[in-house]
N, CA, C and O atoms as a Tinker XYZ file with bonds, in Angstrom:
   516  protein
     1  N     47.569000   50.406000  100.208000    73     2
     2  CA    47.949000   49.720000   98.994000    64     1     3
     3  C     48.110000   48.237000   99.297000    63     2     4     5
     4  O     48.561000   47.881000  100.385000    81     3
     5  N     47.711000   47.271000   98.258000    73     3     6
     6  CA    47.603000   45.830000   98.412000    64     5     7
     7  C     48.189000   45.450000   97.163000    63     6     8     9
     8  O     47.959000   46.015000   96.093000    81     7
     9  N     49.058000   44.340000   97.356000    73     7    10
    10  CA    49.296000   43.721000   96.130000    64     9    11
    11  C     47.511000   42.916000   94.973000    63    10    12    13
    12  O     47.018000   43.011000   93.849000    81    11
    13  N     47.239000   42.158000   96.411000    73    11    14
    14  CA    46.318000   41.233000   96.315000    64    13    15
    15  C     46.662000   40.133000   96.211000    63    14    16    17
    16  O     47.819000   39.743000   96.372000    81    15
    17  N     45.537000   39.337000   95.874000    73    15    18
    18  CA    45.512000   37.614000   96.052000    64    17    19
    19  C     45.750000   37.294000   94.655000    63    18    20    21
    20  O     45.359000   37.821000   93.614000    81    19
    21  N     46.416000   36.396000   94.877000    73    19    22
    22  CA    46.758000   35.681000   93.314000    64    21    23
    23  C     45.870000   35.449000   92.341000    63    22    24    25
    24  O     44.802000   34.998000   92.755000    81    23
    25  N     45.959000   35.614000   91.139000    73    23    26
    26  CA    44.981000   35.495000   90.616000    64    25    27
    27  C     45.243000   34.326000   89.802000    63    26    28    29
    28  O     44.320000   33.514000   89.851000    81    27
    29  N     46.221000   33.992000   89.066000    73    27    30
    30  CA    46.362000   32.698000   87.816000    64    29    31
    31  C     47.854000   32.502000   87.824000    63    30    32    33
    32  O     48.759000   33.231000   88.231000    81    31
    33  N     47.857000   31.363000   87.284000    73    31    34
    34  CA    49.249000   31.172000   87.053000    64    33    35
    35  C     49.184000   30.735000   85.676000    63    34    36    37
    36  O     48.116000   30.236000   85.320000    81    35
    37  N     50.406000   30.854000   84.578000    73    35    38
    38  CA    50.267000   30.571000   83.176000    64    37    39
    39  C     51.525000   29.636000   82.835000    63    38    40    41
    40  O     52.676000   30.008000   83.064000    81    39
    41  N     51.262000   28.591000   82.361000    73    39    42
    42  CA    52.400000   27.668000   81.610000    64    41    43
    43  C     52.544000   28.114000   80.222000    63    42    44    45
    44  O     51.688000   28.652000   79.519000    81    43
    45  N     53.661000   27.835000   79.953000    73    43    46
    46  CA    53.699000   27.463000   78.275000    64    45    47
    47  C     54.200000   26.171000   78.009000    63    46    48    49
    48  O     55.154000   25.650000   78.585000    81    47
    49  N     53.573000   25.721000   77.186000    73    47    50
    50  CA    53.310000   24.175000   76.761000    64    49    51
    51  C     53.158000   23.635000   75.191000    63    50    52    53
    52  O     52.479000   24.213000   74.342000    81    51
    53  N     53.960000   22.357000   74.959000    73    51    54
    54  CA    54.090000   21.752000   73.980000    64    53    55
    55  C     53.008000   20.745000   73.852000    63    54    56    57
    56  O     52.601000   20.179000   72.837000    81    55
    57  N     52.651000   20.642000   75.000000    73    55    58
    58  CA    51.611000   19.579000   75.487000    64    57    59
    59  C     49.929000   20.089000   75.781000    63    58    60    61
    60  O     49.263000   19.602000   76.695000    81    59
    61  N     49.570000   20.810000   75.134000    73    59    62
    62  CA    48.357000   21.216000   75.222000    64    61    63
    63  C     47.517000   20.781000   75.463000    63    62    64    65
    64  O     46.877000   21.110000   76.462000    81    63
    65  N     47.229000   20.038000   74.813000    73    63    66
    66  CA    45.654000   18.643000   75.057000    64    65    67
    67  C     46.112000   17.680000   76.072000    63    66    68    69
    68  O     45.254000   17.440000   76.922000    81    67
    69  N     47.212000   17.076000   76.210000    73    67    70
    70  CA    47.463000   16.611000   77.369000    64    69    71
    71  C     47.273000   17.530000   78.966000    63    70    72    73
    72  O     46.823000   17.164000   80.052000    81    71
    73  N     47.998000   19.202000   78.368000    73    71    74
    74  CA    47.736000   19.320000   79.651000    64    73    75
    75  C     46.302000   19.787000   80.292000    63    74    76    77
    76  O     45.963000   19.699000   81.472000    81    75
    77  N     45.533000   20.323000   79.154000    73    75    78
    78  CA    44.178000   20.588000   79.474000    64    77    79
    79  C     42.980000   18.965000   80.152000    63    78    80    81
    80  O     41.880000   19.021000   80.701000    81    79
    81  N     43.985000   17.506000   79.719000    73    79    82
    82  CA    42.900000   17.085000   79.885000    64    81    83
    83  C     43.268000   16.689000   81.601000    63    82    84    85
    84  O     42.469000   16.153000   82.368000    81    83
    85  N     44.848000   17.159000   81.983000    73    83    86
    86  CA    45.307000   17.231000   83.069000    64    85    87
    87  C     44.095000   17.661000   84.270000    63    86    88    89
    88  O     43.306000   17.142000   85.060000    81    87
    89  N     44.431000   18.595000   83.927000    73    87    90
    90  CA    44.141000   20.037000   84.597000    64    89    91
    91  C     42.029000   19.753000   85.175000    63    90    92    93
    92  O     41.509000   19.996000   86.264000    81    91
    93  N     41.336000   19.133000   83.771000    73    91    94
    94  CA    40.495000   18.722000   84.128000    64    93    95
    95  C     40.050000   17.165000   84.347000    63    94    96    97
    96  O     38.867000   16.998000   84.642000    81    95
    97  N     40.677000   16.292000   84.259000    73    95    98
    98  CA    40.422000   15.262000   84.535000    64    97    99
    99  C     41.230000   14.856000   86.179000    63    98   100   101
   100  O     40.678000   14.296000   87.125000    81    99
   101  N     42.236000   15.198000   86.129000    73    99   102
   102  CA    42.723000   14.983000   87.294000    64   101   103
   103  C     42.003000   15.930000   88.666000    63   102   104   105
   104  O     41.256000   15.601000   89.588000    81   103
   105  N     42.741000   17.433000   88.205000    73   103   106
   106  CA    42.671000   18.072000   89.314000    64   105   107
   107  C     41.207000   18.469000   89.120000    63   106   108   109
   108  O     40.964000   18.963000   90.221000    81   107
   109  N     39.696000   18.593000   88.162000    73   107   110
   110  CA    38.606000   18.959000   88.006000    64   109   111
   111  C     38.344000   20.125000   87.698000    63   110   112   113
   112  O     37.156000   20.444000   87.751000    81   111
   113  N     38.938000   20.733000   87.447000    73   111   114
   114  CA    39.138000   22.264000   86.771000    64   113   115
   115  C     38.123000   21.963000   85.724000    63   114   116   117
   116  O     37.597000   20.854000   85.630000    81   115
   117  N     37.755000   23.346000   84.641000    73   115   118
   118  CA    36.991000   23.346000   84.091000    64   117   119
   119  C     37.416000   24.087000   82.700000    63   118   120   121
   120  O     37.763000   25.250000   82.907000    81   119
   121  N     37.466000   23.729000   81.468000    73   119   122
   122  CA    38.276000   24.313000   80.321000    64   121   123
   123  C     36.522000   25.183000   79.851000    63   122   124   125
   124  O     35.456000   24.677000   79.501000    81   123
   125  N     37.047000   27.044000   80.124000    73   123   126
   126  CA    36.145000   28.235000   79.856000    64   125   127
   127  C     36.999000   28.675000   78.581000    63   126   128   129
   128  O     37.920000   28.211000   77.909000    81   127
   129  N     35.875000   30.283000   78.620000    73   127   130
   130  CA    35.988000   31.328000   77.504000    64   129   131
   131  C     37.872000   31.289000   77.900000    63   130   132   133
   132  O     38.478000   30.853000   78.880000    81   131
   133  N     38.293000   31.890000   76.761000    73   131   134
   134  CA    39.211000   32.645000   76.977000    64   133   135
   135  C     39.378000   33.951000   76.225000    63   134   136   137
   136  O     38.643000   33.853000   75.242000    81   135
   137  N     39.881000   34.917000   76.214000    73   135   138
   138  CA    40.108000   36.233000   75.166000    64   137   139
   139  C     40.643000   35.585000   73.831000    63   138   140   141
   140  O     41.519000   34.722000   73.875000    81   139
   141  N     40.128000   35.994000   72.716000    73   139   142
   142  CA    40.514000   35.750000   71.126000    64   141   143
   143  C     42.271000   36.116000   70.660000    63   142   144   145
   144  O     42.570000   36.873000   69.737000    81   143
   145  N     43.141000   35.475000   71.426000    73   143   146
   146  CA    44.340000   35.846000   71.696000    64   145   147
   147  C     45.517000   35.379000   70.147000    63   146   148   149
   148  O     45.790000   34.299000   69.623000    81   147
   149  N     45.818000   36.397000   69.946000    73   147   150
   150  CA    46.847000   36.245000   68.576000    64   149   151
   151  C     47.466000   34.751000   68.370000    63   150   152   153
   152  O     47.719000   34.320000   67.245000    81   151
   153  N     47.693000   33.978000   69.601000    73   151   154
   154  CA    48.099000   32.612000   70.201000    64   153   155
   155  C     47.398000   31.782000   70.422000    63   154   156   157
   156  O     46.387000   32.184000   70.999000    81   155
   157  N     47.448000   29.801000   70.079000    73   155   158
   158  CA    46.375000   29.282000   71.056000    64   157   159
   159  C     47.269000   29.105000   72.448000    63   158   160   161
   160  O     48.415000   29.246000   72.875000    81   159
   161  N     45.933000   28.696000   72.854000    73   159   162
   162  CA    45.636000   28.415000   74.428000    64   161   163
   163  C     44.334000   28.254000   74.900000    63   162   164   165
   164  O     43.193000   28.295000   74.437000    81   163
   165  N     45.060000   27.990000   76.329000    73   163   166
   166  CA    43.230000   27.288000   76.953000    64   165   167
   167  C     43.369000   28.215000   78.370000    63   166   168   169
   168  O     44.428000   28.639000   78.833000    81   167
   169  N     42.142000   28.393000   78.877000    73   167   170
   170  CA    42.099000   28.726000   79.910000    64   169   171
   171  C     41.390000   27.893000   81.020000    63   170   172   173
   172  O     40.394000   27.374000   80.516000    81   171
   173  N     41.552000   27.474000   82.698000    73   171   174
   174  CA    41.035000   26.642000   82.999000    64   173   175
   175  C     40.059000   27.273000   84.178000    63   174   176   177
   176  O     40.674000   28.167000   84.760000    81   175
   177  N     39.294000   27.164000   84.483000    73   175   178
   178  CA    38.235000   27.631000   85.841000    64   177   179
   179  C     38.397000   26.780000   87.080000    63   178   180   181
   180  O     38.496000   25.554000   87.053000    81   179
   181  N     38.416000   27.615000   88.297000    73   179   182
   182  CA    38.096000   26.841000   89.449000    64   181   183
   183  C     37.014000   27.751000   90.237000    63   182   184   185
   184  O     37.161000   28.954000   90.448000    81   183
   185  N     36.054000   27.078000   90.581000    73   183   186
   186  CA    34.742000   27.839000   91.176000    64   185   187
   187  C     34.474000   29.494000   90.702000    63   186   188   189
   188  O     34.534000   30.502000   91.406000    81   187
   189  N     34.086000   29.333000   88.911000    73   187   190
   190  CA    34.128000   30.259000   88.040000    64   189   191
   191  C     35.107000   31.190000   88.246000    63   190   192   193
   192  O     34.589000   32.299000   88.377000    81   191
   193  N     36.501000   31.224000   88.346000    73   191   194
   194  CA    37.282000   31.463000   88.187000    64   193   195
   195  C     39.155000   30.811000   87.374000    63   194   196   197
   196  O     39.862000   29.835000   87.626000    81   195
   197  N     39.285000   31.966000   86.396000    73   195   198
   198  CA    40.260000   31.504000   85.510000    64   197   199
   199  C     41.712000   31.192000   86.256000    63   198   200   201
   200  O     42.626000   31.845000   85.753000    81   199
   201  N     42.032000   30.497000   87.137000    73   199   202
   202  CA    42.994000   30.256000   87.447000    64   201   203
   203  C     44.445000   29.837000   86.928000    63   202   204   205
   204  O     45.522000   30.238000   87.368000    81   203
   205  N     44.202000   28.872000   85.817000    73   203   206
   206  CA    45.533000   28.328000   84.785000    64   205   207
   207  C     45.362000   28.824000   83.613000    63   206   208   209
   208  O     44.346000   28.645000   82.941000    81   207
   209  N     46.303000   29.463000   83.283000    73   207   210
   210  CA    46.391000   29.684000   81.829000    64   209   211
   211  C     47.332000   29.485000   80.863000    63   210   212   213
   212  O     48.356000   30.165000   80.797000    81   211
   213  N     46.996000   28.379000   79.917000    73   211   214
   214  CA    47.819000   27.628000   78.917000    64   213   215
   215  C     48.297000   28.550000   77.937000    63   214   216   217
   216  O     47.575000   29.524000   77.725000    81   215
   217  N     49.298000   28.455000   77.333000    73   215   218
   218  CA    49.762000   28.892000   76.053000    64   217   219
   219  C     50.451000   27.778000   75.493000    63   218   220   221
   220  O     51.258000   27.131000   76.159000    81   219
   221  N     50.091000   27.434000   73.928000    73   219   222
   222  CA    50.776000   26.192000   73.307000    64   221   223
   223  C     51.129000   26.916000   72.227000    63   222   224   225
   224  O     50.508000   27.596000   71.410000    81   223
   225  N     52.853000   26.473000   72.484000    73   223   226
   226  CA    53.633000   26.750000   71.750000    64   225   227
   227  C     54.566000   26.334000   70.830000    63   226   228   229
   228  O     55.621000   26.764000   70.362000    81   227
   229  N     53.746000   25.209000   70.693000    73   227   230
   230  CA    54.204000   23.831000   69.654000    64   229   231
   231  C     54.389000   24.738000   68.010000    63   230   232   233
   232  O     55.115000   24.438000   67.062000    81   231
   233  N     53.550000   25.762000   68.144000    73   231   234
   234  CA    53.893000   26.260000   66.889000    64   233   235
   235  C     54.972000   26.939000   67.106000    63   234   236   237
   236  O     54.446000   27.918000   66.577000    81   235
   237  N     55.976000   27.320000   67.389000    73   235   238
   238  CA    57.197000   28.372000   67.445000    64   237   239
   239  C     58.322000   27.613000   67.735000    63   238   240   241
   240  O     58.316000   26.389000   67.860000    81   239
   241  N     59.438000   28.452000   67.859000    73   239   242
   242  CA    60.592000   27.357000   67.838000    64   241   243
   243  C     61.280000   27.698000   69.587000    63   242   244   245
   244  O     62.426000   27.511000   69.995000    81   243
   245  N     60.282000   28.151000   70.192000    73   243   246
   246  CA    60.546000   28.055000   72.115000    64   245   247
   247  C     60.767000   26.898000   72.563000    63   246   248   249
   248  O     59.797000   26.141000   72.541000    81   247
   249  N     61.681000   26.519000   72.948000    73   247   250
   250  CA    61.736000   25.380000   74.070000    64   249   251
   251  C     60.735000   24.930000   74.760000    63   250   252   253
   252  O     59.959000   25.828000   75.087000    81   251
   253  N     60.384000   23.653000   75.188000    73   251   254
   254  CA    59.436000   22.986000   76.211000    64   253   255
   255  C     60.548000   23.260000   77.391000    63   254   256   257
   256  O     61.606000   22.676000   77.157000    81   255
   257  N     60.536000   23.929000   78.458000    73   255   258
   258  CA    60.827000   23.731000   79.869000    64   257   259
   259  C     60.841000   22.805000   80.602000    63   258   260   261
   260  O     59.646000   22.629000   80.839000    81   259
   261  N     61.547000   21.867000   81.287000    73   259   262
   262  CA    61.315000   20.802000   82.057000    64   261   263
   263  C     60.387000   20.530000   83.235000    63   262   264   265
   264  O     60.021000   19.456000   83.714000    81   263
   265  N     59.911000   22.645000   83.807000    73   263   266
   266  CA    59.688000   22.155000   84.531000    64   265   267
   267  C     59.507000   23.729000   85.212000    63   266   268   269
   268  O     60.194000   24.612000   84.699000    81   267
   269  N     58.628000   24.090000   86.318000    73   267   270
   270  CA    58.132000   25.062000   86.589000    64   269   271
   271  C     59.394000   26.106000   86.894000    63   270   272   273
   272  O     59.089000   27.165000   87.441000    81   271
   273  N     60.811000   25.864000   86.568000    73   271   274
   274  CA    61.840000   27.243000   87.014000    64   273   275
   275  C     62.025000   27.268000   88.077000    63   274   276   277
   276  O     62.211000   26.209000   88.677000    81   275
   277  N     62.053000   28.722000   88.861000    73   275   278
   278  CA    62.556000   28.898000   89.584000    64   277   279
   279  C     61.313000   28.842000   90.994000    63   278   280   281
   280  O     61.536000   29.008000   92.193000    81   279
   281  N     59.866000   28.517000   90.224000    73   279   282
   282  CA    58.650000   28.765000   90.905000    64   281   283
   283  C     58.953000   27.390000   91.497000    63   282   284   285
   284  O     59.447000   26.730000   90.583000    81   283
   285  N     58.872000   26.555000   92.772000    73   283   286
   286  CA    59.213000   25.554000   93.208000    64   285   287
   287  C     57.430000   24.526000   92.884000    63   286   288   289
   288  O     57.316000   23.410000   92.378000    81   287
   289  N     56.401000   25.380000   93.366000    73   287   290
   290  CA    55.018000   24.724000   93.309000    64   289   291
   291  C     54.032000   25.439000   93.193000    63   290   292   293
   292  O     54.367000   26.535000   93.641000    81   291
   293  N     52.582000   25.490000   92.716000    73   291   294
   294  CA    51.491000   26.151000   92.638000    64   293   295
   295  C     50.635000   25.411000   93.509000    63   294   296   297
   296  O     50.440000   24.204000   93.366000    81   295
   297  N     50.072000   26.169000   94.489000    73   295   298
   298  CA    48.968000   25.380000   95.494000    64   297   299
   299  C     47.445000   25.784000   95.306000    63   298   300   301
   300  O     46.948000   26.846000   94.929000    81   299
   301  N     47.122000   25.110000   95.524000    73   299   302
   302  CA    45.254000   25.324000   95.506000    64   301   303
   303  C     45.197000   25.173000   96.995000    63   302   304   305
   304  O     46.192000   24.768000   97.597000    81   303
   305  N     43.899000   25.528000   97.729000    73   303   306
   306  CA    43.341000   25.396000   98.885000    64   305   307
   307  C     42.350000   24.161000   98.141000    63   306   308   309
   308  O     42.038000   24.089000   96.952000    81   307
   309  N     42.060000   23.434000   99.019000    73   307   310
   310  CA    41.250000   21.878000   98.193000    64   309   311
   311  C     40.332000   21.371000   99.045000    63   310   312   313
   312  O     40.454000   21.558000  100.255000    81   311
   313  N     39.269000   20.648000   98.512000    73   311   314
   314  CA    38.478000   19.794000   99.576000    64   313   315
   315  C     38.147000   18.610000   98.798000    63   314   316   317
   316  O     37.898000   18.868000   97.620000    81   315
   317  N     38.087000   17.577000   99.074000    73   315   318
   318  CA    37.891000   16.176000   99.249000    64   317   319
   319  C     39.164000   15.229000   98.882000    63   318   320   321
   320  O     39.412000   14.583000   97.864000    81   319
   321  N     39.930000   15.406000  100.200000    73   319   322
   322  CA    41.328000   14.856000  100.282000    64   321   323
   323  C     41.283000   13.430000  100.078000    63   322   324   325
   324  O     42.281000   12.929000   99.561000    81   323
   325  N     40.113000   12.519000  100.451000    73   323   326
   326  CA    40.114000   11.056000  100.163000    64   325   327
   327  C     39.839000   10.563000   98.699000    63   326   328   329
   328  O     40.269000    9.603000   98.060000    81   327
   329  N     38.913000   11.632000   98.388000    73   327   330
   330  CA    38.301000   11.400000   96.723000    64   329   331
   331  C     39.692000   12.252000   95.702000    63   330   332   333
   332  O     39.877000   11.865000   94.548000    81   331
   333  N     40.200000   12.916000   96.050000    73   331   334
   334  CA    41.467000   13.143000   95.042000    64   333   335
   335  C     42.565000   12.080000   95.016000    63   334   336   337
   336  O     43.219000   11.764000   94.022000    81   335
   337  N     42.680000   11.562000   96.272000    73   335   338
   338  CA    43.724000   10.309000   96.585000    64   337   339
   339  C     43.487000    9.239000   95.798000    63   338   340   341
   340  O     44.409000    8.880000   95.065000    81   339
   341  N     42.109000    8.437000   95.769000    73   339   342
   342  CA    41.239000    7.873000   95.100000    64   341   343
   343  C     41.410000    8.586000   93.647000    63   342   344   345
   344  O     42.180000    7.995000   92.891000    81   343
   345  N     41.076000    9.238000   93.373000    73   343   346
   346  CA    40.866000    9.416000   91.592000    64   345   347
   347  C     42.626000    9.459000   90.805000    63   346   348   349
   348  O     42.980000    8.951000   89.741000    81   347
   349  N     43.602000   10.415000   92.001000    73   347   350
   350  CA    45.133000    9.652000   91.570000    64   349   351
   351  C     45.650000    8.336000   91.190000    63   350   352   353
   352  O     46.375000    7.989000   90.258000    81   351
   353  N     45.131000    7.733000   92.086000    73   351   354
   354  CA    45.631000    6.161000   92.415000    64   353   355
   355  C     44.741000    5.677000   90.875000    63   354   356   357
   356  O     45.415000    5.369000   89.892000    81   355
   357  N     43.079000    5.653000   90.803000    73   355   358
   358  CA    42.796000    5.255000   89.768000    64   357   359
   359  C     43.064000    5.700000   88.278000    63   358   360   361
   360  O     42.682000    5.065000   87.295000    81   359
   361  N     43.693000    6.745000   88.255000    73   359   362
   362  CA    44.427000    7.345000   86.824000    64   361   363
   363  C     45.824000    6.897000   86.926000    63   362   364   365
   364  O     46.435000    6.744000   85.868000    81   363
   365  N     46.441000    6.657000   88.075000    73   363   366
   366  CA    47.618000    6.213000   87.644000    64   365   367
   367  C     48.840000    7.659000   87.966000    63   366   368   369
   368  O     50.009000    7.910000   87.674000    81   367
   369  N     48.092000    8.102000   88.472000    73   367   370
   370  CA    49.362000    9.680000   88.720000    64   369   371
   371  C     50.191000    9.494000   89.935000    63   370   372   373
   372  O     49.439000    9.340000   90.897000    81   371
   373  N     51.343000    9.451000   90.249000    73   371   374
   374  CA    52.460000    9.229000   90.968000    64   373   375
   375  C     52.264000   10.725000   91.858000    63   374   376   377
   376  O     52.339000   11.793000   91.250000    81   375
   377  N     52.030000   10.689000   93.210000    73   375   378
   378  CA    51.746000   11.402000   94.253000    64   377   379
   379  C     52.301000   11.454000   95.273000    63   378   380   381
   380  O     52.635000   10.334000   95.658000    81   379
   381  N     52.775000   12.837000   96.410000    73   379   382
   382  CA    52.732000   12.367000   97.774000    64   381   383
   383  C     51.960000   13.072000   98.319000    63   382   384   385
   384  O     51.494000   14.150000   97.950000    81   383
   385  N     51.752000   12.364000   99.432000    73   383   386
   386  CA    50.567000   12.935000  100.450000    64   385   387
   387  C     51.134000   13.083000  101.696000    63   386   388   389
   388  O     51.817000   12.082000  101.913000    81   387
   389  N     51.195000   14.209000  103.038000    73   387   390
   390  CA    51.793000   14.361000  103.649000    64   389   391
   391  C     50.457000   15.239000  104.780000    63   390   392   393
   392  O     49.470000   15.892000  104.440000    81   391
   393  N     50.975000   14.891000  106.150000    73   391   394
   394  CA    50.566000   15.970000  107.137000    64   393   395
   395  C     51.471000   17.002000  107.595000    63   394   396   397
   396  O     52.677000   16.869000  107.801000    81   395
   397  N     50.677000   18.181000  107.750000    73   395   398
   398  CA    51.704000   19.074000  108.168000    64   397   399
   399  C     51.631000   19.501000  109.394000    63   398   400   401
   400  O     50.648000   20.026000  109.917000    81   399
   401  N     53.733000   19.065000  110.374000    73   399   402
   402  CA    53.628000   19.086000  111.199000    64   401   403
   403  C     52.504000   19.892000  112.040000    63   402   404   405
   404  O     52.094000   20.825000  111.349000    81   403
   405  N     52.117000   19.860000  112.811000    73   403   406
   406  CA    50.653000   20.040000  113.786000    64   405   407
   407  C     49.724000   19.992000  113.442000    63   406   408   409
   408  O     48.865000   20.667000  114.009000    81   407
   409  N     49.413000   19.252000  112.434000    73   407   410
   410  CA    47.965000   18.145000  112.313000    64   409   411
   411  C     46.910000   19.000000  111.225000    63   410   412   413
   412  O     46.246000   18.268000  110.492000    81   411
   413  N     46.755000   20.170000  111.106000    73   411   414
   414  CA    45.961000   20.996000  111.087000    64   413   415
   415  C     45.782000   21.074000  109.520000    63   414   416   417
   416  O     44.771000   21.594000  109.049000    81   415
   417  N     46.910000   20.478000  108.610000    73   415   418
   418  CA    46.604000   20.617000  107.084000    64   417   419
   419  C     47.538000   19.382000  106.742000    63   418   420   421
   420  O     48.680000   19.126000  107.125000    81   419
   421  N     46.160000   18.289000  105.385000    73   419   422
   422  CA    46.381000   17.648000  104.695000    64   421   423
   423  C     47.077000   18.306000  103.379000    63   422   424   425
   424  O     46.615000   19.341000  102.898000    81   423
   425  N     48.517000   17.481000  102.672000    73   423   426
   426  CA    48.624000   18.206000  101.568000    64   425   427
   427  C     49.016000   17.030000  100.591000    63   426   428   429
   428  O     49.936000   16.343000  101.034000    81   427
   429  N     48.590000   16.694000   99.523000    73   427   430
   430  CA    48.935000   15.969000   98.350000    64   429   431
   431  C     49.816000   16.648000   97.441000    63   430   432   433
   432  O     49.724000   17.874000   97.392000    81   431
   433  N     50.665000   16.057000   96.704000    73   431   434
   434  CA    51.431000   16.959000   95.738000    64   433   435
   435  C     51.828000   15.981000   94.479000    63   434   436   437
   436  O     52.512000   14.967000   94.619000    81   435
   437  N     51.358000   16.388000   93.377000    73   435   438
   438  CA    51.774000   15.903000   91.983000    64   437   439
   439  C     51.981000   16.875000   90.822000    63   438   440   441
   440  O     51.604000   18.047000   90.810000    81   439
   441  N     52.565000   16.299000   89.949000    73   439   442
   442  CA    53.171000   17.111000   89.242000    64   441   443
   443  C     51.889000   17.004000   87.514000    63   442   444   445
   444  O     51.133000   16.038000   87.419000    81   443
   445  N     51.907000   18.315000   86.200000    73   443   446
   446  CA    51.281000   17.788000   85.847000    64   445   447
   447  C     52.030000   17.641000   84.675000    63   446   448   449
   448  O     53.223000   17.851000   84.894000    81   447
   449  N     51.708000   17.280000   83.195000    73   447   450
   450  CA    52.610000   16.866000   82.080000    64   449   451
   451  C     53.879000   17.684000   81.757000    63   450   452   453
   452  O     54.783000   17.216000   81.065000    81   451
   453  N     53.920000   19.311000   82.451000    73   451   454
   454  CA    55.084000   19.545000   82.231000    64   453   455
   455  C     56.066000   19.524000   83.052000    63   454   456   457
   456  O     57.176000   19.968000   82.757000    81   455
   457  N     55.752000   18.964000   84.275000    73   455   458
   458  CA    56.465000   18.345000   85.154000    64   457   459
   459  C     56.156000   19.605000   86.737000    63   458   460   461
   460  O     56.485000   19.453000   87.914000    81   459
   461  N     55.462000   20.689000   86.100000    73   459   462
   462  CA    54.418000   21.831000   87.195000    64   461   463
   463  C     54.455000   21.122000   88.487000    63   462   464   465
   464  O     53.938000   20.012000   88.365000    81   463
   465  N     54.852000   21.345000   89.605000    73   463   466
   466  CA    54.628000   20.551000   91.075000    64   465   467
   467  C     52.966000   21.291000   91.420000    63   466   468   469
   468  O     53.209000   22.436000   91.041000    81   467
   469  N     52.110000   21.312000   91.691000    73   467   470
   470  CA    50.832000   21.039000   92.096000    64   469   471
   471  C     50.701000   20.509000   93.749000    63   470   472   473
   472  O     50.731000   19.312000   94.037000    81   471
   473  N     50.587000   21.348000   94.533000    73   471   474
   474  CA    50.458000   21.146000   96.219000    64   473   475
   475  C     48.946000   21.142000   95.826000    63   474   476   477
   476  O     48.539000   21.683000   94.798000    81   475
   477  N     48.167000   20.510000   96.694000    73   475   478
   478  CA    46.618000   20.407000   97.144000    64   477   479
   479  C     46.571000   20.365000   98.873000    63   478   480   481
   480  O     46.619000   19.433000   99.677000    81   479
   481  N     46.482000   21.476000   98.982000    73   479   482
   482  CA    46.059000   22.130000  100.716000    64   481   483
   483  C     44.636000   21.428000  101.359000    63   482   484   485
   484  O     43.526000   21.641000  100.871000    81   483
   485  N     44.792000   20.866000  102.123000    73   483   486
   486  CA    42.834000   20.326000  102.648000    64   485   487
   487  C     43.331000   20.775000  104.183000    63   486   488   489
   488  O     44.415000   20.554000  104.723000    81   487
   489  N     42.619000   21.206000  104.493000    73   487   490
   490  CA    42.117000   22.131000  106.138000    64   489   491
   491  C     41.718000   20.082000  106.691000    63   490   492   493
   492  O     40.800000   19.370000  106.283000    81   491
   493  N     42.518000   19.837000  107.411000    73   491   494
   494  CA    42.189000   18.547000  108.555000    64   493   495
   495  C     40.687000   18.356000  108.761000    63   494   496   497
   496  O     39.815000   17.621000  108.298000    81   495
   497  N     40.782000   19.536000  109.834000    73   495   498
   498  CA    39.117000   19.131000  110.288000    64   497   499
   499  C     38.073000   19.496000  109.609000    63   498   500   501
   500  O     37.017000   19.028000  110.037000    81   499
   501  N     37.991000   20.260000  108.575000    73   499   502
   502  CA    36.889000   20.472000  107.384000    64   501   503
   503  C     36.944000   18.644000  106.554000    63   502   504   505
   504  O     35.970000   18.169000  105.970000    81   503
   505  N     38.211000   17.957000  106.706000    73   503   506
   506  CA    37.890000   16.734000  106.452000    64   505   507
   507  C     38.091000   15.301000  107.426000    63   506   508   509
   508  O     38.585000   14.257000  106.999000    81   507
   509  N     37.527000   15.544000  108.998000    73   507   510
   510  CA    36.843000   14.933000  109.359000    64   509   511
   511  C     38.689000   14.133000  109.925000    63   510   512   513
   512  O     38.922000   13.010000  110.372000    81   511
   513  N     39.371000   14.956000  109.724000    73   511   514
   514  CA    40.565000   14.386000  110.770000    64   513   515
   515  C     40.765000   15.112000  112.025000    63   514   516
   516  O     41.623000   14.738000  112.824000    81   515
């Protein structure tokens, strides 16, 4: 028996179009199909896979959350640690970037409109450190 590998993680959001244009303008995700769901929402792709899944709930009287709970961060495994640094800096997104002790993994971390912490994992020597 296996749990398995993660499959998606889902926000709920007041900020919909902001956060979809997040999700793909920043991090490059890709806004796909989603199921014809009683609710809107968006769903986002990473290497044809649905990884984020939005629910906007601007129509109901739910609270906006400040902020991912009790989940501290959502990580991706990532590649092109100089060109994400670069496309932060030129959008203007407030970041840190860090090595982890013994060299072996680059990690960036930003948050996205609902304040979601976002780790970006890069393998060192797959980028040439």
């Amino acid at each position: 028996m296996s749990v398995g590998m993660l499959d998606h993680f889902n926000i709920r959001t007041r900020k919909l179009a902001e956060t979809v244009r997040f999700y793909e303008e920043v991090l490059g995700l890709t806004k796909g199909d989603r199921p014809d769901f009683a609710f809107p929402g968006a769903w986002l792709y990473s290497e044809g896979k649905p990884v984020v899944h939005l629910v906007d709930i601007a129509p109901t009287s739910e609270p906006q959350k400040p902020d991912s709970g009790v989940v501290h961060h959502i990580a991706f495994a990532s590649r092109d640690y100089r060109g994400m640094k670069q496309r932060l800096e030129a959008k203007g997104f407030a970041f840190k970037a860090r090595e982890v002790p013994g060299g072996h993994i680059w990690q960036i971390f930003v948050s996205d409109p609902n304040g979601v912490l976002i780790e970006l994992n890069y393998d060192a020597a797959a980028e040439g450190g």
